[in-house]
N, C-alpha and C positions, 0 to 999 in steps of 0.2 A: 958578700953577695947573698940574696934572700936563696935558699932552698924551697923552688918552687914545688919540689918530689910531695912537699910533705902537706901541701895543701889542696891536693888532690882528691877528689875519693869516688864511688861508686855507689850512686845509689840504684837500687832494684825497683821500679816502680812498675806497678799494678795498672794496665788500663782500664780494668773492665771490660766486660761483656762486649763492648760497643759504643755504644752511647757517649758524648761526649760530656753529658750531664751526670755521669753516673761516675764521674773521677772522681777522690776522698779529695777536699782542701790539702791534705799534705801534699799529693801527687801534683796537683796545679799547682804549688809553691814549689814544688823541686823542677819540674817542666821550666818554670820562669828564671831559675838560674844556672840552669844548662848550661854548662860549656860545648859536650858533645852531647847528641841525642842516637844512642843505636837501639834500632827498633827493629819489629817483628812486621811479617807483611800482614798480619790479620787486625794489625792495630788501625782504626778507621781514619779516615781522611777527618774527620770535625775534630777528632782528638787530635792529632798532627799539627793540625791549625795552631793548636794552641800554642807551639812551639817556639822560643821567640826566633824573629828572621836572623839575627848573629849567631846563632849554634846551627854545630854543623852536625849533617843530619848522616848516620851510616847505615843500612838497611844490610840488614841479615836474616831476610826471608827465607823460611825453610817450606818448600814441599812438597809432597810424597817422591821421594826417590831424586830430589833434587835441592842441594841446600845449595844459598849462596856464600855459608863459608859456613865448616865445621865446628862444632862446639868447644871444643879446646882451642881454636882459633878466636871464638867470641872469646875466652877467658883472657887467654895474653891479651887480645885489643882493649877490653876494657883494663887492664894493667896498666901496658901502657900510656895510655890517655892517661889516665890517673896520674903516675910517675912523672910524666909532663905538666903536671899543675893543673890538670885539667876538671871540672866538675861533672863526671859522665851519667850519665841517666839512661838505663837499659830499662828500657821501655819494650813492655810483657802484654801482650795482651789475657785476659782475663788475669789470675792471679799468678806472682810469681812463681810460688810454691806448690803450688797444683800441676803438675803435669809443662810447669814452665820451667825446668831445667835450673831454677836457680839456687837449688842446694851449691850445683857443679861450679856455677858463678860466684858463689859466695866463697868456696874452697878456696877457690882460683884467687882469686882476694887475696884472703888468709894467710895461705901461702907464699905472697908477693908483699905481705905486709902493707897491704894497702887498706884503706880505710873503707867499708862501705855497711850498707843501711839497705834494709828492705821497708817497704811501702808495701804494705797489701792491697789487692784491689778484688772489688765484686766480682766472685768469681764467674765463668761463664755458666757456671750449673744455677747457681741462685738467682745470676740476673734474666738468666733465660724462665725461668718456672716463676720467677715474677711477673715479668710480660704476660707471660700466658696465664696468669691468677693461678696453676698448678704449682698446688704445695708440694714438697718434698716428702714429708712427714704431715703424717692425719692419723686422730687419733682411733679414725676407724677403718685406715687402712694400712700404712706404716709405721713403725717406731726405729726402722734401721737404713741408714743411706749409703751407699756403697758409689766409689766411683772408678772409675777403669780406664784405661786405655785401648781402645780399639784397634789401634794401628800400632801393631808392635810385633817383635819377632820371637817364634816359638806360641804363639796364638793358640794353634791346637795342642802344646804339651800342656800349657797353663789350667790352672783348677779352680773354675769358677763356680763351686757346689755351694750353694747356698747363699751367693751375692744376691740371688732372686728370687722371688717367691712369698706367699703370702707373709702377710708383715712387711716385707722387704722393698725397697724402692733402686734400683740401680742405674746411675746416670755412665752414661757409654759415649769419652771423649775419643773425636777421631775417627768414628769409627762408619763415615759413611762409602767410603771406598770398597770396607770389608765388609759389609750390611750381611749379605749371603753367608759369609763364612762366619759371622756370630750369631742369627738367629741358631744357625747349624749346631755350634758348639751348645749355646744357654740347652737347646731339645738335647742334644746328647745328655750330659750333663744333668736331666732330670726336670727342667724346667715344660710347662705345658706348652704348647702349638699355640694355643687357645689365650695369652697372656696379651693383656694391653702393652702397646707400646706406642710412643708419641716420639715424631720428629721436631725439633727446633730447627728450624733455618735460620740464621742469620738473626740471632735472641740481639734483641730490643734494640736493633736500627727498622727504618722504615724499609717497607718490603717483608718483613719477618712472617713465616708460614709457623701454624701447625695442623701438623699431619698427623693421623692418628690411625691405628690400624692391632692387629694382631700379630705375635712374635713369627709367626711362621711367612707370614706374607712380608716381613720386614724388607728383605732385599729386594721384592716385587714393589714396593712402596718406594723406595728411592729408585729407582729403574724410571718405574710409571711417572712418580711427578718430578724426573730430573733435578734431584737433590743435589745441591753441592757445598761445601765447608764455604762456614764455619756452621756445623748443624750438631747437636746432640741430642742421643737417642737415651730416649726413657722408658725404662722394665719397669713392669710394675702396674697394682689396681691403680694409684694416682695419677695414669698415663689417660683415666678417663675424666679427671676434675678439669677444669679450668676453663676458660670461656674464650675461644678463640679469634670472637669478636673483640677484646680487649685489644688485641693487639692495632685496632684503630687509633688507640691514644699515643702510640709513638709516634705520630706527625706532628703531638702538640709538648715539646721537648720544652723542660723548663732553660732558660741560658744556664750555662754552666757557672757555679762558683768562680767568681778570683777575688785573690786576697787583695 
C-alpha cells in the first residue's frame, strides 16, 4: 500500500502586498497544485481567485485581540494535512518571513519531519513604497531601513534609539491601532516632533491612500482620515518623495502571470 505520509508537504507562499499581479510565477504554480490552501484574512479576494475550485480553502485570520485559531494550532494543521498526503500552501500575505510568523511554521515542520518550502513574496514594505514611487533608500536621504512591528507586547519597554532619524528610514508594520502610542515612544526616544511621516493604506490595490504628515500629529492623522489595516507607517526624510497621484495606475493591473 502506497505511504500516502510521505508525499505530502508545506509549502509557505508569499502573497504580496496585494495585488494579484504582483505574485512570483513560483507562488502561482504552487497555488495551481494545492491540495489545501490555509490562508491569512489580509490576503485579497483576486489573489484567492487564483485558487483552483478542488482545494480546500481553511482561513486563519488573525486580528487584533481576536485570532481565528492559535499559532501552534496553524503548525499541527499544516502537519497534519501534510501527513495525510496532502499538498498544503500557507498562503501569507506579504512576505512570509517578515513579520509572517513563518520561522514558527517551518519549525513546526521540522519537527514533524514533514517536508516544506518557502516562497517569498513582495513584501508589503517594497510593494507599498512602490505604488507610491517612495524610495526606501536615496542617496540623499537614506542609506538604512529598519522595520518594526507596531502591535506587539512590552511597546513602551522596547528601544527604538536610532531606528529613525536622519539617514534612517523606518517602515512601522501594524501599527495603526497604536498610532498615538508610537509617535509618543519614537519623541521620547529622541526622535523630532517635526519628522516626516507617510501613511500607506491598503499598498497597491485600488483604493490605496497616502497620507502624509509629521511624527507628532501621526495618531491625529489616522484619527482624522479614518485609517484602517492593512496601512504602513513611514519615519523618515523619504516620507516626503513619491507622487501620490501615481497611485492612479493601480486600476490599470497587468493579468497576472500563469504558467
Amino acid at each position: 500500500m502506497e505511504n500516502t505520509a510521505k508525499s505530502g508537504r508545506v509549502l509557505l507562499v508569499g502573497a504580496g502586498p496585494g495585488a494579484a499581479d504582483l505574485l512570483t510565477l513560483r507562488a502561482v504554480r504552487a497555488l495551481e497544485q494545492a491540495d489545501v490552501v490555509v490562508h491569512d484574512g489580509l490576503v485579497g479576494a483576486d489573489v484567492m481567485a487564483l485558487v483552483p475550485p478542488a482545494a480546500r480553502l481553511v482561513s486563519v485570520a488573525k486580528r487584533r485581540d481576536r485570532h481565528t485559531m492559535q499559532q501552534e494550532a496553524i503548525g499541527d494543521l499544516l502537519v497534519a494535512e501534510a501527513l495525510a498526503g496532502n499538498i498544503v500552501v500557507r498562503l501569507k500575505g506579504g512576505d512570509p518571513f517578515i513579520f509572517g510568523r513563518g520561522g514558527e511554521e517551518v519549525s513546526a515542520c521540522y519537527a514533524a519531519g514533514v517536508s516544506v518550502e518557502v516562497i517569498p513574496g513582495i513584501s508589503s514594505a517594497m510593494g507599498g513604497a512602490a505604488a507610491a514611487l517612495m524610495p526606501l533608500t536615496h542617496r540623499d536621504h537614506a542609506s538604512i531601513v529598519s522595520f518594526v512591528a507596531g502591535e506587539c507586547r512590552g511597546l513602551a519597554d522596547q528601544n527604538w534609539v536610532g531606528l529613525a532619524g536622519k539617514g534612517r528610514t523606518l517602515v512601522i508594520y501594524m501599527g495603526v491601532t497604536g498610532a498615538y502610542a508610537i509617535a509618543e515612544k519614537l519623541i521620547a526616544d529622541g526622535l523630532a516632533p517635526d519628522t516626516p511621516i507617510a501613511i500607506l493604506e491598503r499598498a497597491t490595490l485600488p483604493g490605496m491612500r497616502v497620507l502624509r504628515s509629521l511624527l507628532a500629529d501621526l495618531g491625529g492623522l489616522v484619527a482624522r482620515q479614518a485609517v484602517i489595516s492593512p496601512a504602513l507607517i513611514i519615519v523618515g526624510d523619504v516620507a516626503t518623495l513619491g507622487d501620490d497621484a501615481a497611485i492612479s495606475n493601480l486600476t490599470k493591473a497587468l493579468p497576472c502571470p500563469v504558467s
